[in-house]
N, C-alpha and C positions, 0 to 999 in steps of 0.2 A: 504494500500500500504506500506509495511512494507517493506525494505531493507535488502536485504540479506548480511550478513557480507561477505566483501572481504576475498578470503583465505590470511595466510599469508607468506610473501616473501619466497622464496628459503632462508634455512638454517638458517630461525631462528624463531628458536621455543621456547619453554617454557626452556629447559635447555641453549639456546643461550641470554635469556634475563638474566637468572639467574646469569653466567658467566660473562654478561657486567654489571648488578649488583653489582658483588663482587668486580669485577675490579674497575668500582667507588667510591665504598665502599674504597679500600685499596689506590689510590689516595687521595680520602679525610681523610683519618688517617693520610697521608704522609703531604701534607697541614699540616695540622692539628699541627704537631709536627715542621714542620719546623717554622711556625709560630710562637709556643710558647720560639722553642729554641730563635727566633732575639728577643721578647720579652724582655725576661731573659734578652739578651747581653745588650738591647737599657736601661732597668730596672738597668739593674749594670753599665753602664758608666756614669748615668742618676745621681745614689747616688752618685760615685764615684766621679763626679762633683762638687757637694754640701757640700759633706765632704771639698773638696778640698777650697772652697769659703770660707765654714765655720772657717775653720781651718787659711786660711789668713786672714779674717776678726776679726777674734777672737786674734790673733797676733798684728794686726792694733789698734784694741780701747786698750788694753791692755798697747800697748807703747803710745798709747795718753794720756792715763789715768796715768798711769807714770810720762809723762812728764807734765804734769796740774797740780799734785800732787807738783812734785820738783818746778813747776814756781810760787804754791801760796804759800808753802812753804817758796822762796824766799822773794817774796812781805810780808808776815808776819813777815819775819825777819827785813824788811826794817822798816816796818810800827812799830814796837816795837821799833827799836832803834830810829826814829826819829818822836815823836806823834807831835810835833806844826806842824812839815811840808805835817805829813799826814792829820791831822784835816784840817792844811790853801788849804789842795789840795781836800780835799772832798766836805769842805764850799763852793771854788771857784765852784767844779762841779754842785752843788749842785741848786748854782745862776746861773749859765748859764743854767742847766735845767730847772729853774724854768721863766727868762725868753724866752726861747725857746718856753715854753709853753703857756705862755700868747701871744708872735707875734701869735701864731698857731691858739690862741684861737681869736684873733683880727683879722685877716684875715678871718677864717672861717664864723665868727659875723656878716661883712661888706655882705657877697653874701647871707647872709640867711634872710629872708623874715619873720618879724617879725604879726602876727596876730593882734597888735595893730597900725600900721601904715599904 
């Protein structure tokens, strides 16, 4: 029981497929190309962007780095003209880091659970 092929439609035939072929065909080129143009534009505002960051950001550490530069600068100059007072301010920091560190370390000692007790 084998089916017999329907014929097919009024007015389209093998040169009417062929035609809505190309027609497809030259829509998807058009696609095609409009696509890659927004590409391009989305690609170049995309760099243009980052350029832009870069270039202020590159501006930004530049005058930081400057100004770090002139404020140790400074501090060096202080610290040569005046060594007891830089030494007495180091020593000072020196002891208060050092007992910062022991409260830290005595506090910490008290909550921790020692394996011999």
């Amino acid at each position: 029981m084998a089916q017999t092929p329907k014929p097919a439609a009024p007015g389209v035939g093998q040169e009417g497929l062929e035609k809505q072929i190309a027609t497809l065909r030259n829509e998807v080129t058009k696609i095609n190309k409009m696509l890659a143009e927004r590409t391009v534009g989305v690609l170049h505002q995309a760099r243009e962007g980052a350029s832009d960051l870069y270039d202020d950001a590159s501006k930004t550490a530049a005058g930081a780095a400057k100004q770090v530069g002139t404020q140790l600068q400074a501090v060096s100059e202080v610290a040569r003209k005046n060594p007891g007072t830089t030494a007495t301010v180091l020593g000072g920091v020196g002891i208060v880091s050092f007992l910062l560190g022991v409260a830290v370390g005595l506090t910490l000692a008290v909550t921790r659970h020692r394996w011999y007790t």
